[in-house]
C-alpha positions as CSV (number, residue, x, y, z in Angstrom):
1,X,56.0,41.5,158.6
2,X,52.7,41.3,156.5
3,X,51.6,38.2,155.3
4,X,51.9,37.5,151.8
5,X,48.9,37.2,149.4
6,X,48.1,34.6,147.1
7,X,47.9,34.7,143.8
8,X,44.0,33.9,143.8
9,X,43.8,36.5,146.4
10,X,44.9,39.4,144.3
11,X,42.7,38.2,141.2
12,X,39.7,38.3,144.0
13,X,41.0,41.9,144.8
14,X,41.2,43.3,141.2
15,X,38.9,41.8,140.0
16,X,36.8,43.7,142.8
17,X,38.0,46.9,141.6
18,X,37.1,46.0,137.5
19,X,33.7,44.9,138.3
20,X,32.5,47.8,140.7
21,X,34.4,50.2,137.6
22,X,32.7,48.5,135.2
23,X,29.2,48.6,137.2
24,X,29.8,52.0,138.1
25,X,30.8,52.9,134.4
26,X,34.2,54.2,134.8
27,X,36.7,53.4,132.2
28,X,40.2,51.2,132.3
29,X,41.8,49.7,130.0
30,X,43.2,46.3,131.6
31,X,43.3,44.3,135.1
32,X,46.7,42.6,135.8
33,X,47.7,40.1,138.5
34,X,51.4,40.5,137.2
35,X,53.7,42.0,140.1
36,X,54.8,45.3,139.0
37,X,58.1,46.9,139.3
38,X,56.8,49.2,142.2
39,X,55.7,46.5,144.3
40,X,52.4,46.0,143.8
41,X,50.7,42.2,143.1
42,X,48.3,43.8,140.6
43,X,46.3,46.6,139.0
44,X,43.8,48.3,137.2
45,X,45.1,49.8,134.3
46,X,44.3,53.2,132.9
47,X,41.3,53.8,135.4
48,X,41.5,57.5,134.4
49,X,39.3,60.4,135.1
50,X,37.8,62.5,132.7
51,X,39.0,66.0,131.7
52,X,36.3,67.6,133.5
53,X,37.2,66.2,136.9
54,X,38.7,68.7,138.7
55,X,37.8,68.9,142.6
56,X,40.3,70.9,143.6
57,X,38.7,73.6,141.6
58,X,35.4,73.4,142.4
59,X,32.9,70.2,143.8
60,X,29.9,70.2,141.8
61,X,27.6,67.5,142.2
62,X,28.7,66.1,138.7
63,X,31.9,65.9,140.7
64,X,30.9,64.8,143.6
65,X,29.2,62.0,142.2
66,X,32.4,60.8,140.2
67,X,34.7,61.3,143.4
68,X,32.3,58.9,145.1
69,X,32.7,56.4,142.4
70,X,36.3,56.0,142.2
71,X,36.4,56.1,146.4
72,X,33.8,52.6,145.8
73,X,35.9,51.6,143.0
74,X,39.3,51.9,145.4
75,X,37.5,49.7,148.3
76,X,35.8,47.0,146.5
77,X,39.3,45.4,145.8
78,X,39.5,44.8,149.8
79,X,35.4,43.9,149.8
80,X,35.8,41.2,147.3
81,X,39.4,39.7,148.4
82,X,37.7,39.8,152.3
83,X,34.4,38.2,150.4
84,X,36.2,35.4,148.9
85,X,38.8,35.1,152.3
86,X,35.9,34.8,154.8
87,X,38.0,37.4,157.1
88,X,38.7,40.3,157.7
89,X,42.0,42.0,155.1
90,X,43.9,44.0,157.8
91,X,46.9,45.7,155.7
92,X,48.2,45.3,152.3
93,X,45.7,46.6,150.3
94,X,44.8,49.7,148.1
């Protein structure tokens, strides 16, 4: 069974994924540490792609460079919560 994480932990974690968002100029509309009905301890809200993101159609570098982005954005909530843990965040993350 996977450990649980605190509450401080998953406001380390989103908050990882806001800031490299928010540094990497993607948009959201909120961060939450609420639990959510499908399990999850928190989120970012709204992180949506724009209209013209489509790599299943075609990878321009426009698109590549917005697919790499979101891939950052989607691992800094494990760099920060590991940053502020001093260890190593071995499952129960996205």
């Amino acid at each position: 069974m996977p450990r649980k994480f605190t509450r401080t932990e998953t406001a380390y974690h989103e908050a990882g994924h806001a800031t490299a968002a928010w540094l990497l100029g993607l948009r959201f509309k909120n961060v939450t540490i609420a639990p959510s009905e499908q399990g999850t301890l928190g989120c970012i809200n709204e992180l949506t792609a724009p209209k013209w993101f489509r790599p299943e159609v075609a990878v321009t570098p426009r698109i590549r460079v917005m697919a790499e982005r979101r891939i950052v954005t989607f691992f800094a909530g494990k760099c920060a919560q590991e940053q502020y843990l001093g260890k190593k965040v071995r499952s129960g993350y996205e």
